[in-house]
N, CA and C atoms as a LAMMPS dump frame, in Angstrom:
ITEM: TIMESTEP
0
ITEM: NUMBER OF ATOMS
453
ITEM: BOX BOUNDS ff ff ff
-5.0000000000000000e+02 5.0000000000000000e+02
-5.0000000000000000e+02 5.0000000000000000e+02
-5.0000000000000000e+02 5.0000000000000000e+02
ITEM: ATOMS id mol type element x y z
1 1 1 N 61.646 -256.482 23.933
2 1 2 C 62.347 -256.14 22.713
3 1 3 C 61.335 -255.728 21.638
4 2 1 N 60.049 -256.531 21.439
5 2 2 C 59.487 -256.05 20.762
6 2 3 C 58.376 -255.101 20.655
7 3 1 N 57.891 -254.919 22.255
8 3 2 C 57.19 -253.824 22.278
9 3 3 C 58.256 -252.523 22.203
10 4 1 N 59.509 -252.344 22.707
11 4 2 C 59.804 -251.257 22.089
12 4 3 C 59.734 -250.625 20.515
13 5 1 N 60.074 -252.162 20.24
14 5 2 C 60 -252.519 18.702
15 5 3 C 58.327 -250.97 18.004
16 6 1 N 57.747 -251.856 19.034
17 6 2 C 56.41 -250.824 18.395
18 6 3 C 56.055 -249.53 18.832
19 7 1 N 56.968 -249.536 20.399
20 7 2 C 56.646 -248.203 20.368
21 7 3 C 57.635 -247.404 19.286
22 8 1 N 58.472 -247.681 19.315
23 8 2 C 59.465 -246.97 18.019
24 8 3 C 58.538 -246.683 16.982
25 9 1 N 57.455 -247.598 16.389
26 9 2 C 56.733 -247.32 15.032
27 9 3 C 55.701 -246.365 15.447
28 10 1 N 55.222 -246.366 16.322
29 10 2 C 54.463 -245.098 17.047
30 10 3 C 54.713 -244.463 16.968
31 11 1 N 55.529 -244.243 17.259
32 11 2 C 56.833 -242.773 17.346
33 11 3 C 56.461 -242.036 16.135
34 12 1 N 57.694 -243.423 15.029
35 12 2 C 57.309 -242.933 14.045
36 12 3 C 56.07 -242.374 12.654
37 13 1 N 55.139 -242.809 13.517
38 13 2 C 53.508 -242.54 12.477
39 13 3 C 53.831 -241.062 13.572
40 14 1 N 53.495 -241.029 14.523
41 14 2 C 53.474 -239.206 14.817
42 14 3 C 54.454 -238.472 13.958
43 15 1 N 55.504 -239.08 14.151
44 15 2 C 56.702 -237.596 13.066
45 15 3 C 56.196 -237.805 11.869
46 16 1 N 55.658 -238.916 10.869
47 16 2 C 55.097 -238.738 10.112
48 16 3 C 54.044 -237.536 10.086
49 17 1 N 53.026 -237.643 11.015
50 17 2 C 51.858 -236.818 10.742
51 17 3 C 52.569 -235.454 10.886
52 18 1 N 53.372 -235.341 11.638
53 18 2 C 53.994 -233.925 12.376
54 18 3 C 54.646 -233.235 10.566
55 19 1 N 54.927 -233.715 10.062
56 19 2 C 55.545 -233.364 8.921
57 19 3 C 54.988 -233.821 8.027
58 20 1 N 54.23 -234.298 7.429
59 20 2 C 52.923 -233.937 6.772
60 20 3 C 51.744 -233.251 6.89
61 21 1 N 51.779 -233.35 7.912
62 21 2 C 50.381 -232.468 8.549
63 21 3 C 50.488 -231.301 9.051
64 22 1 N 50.885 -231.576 10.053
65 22 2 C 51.464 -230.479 10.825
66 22 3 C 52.703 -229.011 10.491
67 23 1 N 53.697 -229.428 10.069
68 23 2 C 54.16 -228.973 9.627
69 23 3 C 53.903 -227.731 8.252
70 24 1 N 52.705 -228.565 7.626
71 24 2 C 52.588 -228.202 6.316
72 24 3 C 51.251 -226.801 6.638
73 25 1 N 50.868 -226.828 7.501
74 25 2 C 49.941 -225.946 7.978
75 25 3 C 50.412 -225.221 8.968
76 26 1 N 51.375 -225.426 9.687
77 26 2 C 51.628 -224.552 10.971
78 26 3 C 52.926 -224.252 10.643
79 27 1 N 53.73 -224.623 10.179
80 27 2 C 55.351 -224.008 9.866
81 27 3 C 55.623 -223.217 10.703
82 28 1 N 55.73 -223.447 11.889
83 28 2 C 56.856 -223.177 13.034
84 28 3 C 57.801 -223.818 13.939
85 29 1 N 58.779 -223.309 14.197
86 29 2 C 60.146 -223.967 14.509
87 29 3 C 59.52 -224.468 15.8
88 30 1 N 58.338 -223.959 16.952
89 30 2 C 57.768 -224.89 17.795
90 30 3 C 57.566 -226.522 17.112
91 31 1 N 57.318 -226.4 15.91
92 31 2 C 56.236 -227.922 15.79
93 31 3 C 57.797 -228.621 15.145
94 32 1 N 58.871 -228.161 14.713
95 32 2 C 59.681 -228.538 13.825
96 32 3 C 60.286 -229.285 15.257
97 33 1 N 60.835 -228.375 16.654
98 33 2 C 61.524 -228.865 17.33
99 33 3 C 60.755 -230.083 17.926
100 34 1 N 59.339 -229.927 17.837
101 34 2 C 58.442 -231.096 18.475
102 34 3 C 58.473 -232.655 17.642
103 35 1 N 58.54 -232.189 17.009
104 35 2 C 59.087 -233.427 15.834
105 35 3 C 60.326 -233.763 15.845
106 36 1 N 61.518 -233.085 16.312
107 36 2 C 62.859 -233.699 16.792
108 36 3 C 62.496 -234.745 17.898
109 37 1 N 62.226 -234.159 18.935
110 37 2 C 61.826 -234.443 20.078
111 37 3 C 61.134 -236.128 19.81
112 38 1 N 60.242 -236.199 19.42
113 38 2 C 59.406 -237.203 18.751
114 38 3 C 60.393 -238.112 18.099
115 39 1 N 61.43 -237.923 17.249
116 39 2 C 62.309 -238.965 16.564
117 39 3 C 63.035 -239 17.38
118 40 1 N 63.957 -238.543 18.802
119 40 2 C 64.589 -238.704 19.804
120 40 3 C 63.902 -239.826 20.112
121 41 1 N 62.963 -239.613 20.793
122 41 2 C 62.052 -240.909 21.378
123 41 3 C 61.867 -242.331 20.443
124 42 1 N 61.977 -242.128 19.118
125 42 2 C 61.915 -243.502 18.185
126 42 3 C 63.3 -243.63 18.749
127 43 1 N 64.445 -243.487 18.002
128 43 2 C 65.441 -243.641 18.551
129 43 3 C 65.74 -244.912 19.736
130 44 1 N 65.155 -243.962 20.899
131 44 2 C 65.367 -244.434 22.28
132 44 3 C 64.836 -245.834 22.477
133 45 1 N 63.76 -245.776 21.753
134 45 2 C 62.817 -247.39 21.538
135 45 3 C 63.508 -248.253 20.866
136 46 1 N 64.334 -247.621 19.847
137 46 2 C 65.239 -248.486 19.09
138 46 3 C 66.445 -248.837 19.421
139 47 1 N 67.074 -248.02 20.48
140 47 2 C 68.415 -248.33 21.375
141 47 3 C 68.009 -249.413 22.099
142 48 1 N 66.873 -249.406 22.433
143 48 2 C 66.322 -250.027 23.482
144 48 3 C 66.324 -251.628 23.406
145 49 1 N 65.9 -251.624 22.181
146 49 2 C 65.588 -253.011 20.99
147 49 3 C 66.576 -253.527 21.143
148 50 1 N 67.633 -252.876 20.543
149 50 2 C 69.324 -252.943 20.207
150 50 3 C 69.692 -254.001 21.483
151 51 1 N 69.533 -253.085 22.668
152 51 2 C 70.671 -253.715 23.583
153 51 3 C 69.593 -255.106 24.45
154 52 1 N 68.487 -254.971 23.83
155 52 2 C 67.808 -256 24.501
156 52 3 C 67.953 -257.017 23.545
157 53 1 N 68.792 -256.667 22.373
158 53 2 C 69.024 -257.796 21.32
159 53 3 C 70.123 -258.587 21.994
160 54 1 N 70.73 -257.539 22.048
161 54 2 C 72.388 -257.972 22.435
162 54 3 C 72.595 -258.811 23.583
163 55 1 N 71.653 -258.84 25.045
164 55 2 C 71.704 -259.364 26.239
165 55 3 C 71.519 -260.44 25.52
166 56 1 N 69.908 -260.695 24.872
167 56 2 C 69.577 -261.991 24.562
168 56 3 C 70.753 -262.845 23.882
169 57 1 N 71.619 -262.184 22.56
170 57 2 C 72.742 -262.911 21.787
171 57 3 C 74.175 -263.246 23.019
172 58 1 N 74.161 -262.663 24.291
173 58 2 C 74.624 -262.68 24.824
174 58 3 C 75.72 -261.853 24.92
175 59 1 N 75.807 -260.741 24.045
176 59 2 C 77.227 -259.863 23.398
177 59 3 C 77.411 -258.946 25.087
178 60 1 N 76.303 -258.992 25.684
179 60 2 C 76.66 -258.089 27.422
180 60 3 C 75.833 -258.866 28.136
181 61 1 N 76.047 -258.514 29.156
182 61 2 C 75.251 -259.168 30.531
183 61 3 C 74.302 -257.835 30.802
184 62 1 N 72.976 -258.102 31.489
185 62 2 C 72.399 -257.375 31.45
186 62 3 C 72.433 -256.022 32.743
187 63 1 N 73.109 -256.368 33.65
188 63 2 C 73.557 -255.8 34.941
189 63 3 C 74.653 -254.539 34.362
190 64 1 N 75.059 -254.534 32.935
191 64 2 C 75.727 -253.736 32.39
192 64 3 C 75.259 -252.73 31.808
193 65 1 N 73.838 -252.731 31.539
194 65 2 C 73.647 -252.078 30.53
195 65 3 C 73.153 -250.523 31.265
196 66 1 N 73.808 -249.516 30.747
197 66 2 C 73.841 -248.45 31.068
198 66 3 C 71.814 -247.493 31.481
199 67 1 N 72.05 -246.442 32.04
200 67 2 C 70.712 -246.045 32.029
201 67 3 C 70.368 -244.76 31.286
202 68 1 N 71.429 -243.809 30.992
203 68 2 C 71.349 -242.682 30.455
204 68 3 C 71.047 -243.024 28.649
205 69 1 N 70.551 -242.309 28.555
206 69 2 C 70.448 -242.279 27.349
207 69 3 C 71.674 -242.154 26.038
208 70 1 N 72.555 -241.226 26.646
209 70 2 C 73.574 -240.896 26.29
210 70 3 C 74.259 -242.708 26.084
211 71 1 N 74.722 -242.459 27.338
212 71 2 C 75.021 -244.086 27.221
213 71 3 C 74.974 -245.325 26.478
214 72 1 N 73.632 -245.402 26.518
215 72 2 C 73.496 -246.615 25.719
216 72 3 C 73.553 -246.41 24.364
217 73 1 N 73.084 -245.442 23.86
218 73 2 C 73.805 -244.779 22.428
219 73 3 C 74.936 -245.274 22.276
220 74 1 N 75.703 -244.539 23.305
221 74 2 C 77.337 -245.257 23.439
222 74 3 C 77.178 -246.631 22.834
223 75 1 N 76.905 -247.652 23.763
224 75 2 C 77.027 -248.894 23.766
225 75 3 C 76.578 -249.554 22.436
226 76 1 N 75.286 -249.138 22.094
227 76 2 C 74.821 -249.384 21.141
228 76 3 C 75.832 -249.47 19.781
229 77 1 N 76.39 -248.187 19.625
230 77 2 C 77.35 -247.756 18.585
231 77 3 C 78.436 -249.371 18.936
232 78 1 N 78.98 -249.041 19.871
233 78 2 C 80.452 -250.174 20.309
234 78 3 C 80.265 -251.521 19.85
235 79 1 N 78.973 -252.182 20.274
236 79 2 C 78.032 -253.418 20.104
237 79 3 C 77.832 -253.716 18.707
238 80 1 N 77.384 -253.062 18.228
239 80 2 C 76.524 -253.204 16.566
240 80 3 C 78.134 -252.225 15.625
241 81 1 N 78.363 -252.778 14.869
242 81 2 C 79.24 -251.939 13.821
243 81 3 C 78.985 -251.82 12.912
244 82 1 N 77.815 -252.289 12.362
245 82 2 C 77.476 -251.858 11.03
246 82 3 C 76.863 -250.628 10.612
247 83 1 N 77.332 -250.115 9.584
248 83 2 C 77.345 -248.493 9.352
249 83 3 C 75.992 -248.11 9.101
250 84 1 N 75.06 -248.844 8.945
251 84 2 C 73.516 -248.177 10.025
252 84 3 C 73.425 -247.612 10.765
253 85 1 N 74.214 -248.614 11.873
254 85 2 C 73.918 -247.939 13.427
255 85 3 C 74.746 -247.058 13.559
256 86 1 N 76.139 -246.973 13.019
257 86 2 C 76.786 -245.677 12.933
258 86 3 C 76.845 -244.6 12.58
259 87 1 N 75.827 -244.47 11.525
260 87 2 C 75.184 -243.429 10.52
261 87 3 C 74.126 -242.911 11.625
262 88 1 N 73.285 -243.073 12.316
263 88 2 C 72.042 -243.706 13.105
264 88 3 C 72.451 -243.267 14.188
265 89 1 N 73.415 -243.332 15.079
266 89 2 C 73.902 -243.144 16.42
267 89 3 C 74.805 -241.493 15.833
268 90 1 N 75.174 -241.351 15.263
269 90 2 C 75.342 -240.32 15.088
270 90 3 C 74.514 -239.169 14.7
271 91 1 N 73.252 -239.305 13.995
272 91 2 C 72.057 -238.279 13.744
273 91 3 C 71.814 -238.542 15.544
274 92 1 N 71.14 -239.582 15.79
275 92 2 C 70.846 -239.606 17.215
276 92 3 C 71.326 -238.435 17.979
277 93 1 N 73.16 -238.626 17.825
278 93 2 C 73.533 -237.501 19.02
279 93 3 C 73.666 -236.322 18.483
280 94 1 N 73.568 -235.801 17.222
281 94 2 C 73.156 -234.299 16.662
282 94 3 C 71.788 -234.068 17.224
283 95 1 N 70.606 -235.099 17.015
284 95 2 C 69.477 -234.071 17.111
285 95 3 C 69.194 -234.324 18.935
286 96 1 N 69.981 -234.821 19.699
287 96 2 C 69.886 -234.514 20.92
288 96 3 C 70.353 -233.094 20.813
289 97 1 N 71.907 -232.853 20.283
290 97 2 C 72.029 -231.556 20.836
291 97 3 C 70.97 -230.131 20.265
292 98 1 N 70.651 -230.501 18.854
293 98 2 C 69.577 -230.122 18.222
294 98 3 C 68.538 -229.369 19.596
295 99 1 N 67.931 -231.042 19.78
296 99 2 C 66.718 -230.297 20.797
297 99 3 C 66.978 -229.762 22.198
298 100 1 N 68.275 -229.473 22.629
299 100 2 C 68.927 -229.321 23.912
300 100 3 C 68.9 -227.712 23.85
301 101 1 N 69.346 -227.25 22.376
302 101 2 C 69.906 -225.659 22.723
303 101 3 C 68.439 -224.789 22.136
304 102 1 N 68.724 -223.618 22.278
305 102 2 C 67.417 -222.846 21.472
306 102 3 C 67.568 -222.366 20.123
307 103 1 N 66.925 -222.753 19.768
308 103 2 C 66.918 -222.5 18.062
309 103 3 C 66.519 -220.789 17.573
310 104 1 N 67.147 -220.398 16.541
311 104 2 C 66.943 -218.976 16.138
312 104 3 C 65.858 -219.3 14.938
313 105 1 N 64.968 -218.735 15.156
314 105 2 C 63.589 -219.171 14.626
315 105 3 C 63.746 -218.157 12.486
316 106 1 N 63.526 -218.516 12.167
317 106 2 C 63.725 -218.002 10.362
318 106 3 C 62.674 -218.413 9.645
319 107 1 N 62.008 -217.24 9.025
320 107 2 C 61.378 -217.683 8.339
321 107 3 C 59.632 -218.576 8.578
322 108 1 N 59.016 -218.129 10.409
323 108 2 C 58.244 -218.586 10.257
324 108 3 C 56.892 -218.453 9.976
325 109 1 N 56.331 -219.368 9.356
326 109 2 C 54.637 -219.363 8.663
327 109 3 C 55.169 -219.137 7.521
328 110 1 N 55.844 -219.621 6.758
329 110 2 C 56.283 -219.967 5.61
330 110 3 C 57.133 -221.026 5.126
331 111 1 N 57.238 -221.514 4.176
332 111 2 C 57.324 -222.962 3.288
333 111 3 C 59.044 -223.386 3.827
334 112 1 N 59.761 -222.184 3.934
335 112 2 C 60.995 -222.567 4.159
336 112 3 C 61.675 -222.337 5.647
337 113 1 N 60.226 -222.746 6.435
338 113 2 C 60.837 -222.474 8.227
339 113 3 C 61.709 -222.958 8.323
340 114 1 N 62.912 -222.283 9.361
341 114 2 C 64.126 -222.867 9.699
342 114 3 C 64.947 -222.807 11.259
343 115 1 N 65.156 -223.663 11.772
344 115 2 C 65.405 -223.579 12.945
345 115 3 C 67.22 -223.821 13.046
346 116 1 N 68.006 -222.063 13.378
347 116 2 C 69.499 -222.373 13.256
348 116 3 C 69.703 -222.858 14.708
349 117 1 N 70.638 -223.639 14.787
350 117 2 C 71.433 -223.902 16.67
351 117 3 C 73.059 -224.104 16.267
352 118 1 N 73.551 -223.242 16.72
353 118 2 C 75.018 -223.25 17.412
354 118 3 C 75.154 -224.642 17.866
355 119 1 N 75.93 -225.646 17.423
356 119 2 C 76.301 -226.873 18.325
357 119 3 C 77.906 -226.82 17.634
358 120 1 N 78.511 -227.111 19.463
359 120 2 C 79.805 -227.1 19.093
360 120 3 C 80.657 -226.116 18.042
361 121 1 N 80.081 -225.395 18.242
362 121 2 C 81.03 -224 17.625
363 121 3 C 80.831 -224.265 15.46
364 122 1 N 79.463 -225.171 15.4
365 122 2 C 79.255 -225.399 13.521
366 122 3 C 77.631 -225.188 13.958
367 123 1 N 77.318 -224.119 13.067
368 123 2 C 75.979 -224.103 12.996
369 123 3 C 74.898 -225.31 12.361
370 124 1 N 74.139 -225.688 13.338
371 124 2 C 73.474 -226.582 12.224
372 124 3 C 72.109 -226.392 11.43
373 125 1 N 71.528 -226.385 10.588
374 125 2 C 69.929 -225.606 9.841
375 125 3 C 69.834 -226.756 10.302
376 126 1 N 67.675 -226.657 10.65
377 126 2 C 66.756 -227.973 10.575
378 126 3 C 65.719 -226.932 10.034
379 127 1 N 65.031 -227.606 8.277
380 127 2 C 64.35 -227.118 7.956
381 127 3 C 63.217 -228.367 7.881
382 128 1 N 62.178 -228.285 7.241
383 128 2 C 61.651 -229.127 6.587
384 128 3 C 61.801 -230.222 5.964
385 129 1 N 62.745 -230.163 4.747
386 129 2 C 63.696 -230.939 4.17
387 129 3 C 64.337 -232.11 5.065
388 130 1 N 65.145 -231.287 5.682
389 130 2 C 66.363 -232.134 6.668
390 130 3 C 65.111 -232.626 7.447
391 131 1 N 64.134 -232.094 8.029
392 131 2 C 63.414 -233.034 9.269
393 131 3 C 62.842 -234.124 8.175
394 132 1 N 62.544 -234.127 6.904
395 132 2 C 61.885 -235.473 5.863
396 132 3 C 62.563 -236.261 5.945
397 133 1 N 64.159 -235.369 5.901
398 133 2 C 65.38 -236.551 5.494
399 133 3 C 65.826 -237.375 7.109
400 134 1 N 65.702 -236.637 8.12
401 134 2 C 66.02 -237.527 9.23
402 134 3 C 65.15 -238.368 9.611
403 135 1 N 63.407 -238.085 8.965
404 135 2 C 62.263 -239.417 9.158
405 135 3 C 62.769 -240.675 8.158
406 136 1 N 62.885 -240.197 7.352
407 136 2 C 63.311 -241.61 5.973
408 136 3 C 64.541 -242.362 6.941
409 137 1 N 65.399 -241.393 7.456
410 137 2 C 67.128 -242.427 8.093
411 137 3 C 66.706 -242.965 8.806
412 138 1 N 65.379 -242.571 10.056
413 138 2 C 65.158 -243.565 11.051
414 138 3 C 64.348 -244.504 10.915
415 139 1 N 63.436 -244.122 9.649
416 139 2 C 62.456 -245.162 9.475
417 139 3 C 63.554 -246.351 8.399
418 140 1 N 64.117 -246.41 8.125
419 140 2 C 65.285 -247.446 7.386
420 140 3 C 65.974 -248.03 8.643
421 141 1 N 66.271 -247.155 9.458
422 141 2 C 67.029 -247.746 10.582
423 141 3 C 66.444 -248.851 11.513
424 142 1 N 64.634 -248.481 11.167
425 142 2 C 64.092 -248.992 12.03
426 142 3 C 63.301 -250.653 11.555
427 143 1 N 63.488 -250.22 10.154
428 143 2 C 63.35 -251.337 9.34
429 143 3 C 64.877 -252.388 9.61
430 144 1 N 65.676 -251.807 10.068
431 144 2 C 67.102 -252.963 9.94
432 144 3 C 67.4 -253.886 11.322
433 145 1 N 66.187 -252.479 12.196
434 145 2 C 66.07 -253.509 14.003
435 145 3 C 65.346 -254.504 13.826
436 146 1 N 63.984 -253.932 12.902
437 146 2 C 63.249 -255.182 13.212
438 146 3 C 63.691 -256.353 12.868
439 147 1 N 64.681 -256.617 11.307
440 147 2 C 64.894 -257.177 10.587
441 147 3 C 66.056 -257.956 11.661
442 148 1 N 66.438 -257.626 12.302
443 148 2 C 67.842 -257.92 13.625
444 148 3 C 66.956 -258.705 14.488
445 149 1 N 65.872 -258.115 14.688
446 149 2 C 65.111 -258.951 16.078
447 149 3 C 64.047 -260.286 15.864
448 150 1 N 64.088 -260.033 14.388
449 150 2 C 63.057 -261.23 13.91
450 150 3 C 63.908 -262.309 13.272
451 151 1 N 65.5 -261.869 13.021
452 151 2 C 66.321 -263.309 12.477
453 151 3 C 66.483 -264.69 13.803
């Protein structure tokens, strides 16, 4: 539980650097989608946390717990109801589909790179901005696991 715990913060110091650093010098929708990719994986460390919370509280048996990723998202959401994880499980399954389709590249080597994707028939932008704003949701989110796994 708690080494996922850290790989999650791993995670998150790379999307940090990726968008401070990286980002700020290379502004292309390559490094933007690489940094989705990268908070997918916090995420996953943090689902991970989640349902290894839950065996321990006893809320599932562990012979249950799903393997897809998709899945345990699922579960995760069903398990936990507080509108964290619902807020949280839902960016989750946007920037899966996010990093699933190909992005129409806008604007790159400049301040306002933008990566459009068709999901589900609503376009969604990931610029800069939105990738700051989805590091701050997971790094809060990730502050509320630990805070779950250390009571």
């Amino acid at each position: 539980m708690k080494e996922s715990l850290h790989e999650a913060k791993d995670e998150l110091k790379r999307v940090d650097h990726q968008i401070y650093v990286s980002l700020k010098y290379t502004r292309t929708v390559d490094v933007l989608m690489n940094c989705i990719g990268r908070m997918i994986d916090s995420y996953n460390c943090l689902i991970t946390s989640l349902l290894r919370l839950a065996v321990e509280k006893k809320m599932i048996k562990e012979e249950y717990l799903p393997n897809t990723p998709l899945e345990r998202g699922n579960m995760a959401k069903d398990l936990f109801k507080d509108e964290i994880v619902q807020k949280n499980m839902q960016l989750y399954f946007l920037l899966r589909k996010i990093h699933k389709s190909t992005p129409k590249k806008e604007q790159e080597f400049r301040r306002h790179v933008t990566a459009r994707v068709n999901i589900d028939g609503k376009e969604a932008i990931v610029d800069i901005d939105n990738a700051t704003e989805y590091y701050f949701t997971i790094k809060e989110f990730c502050e509320w696991v630990e805070q779950k796994v250390s009571e």
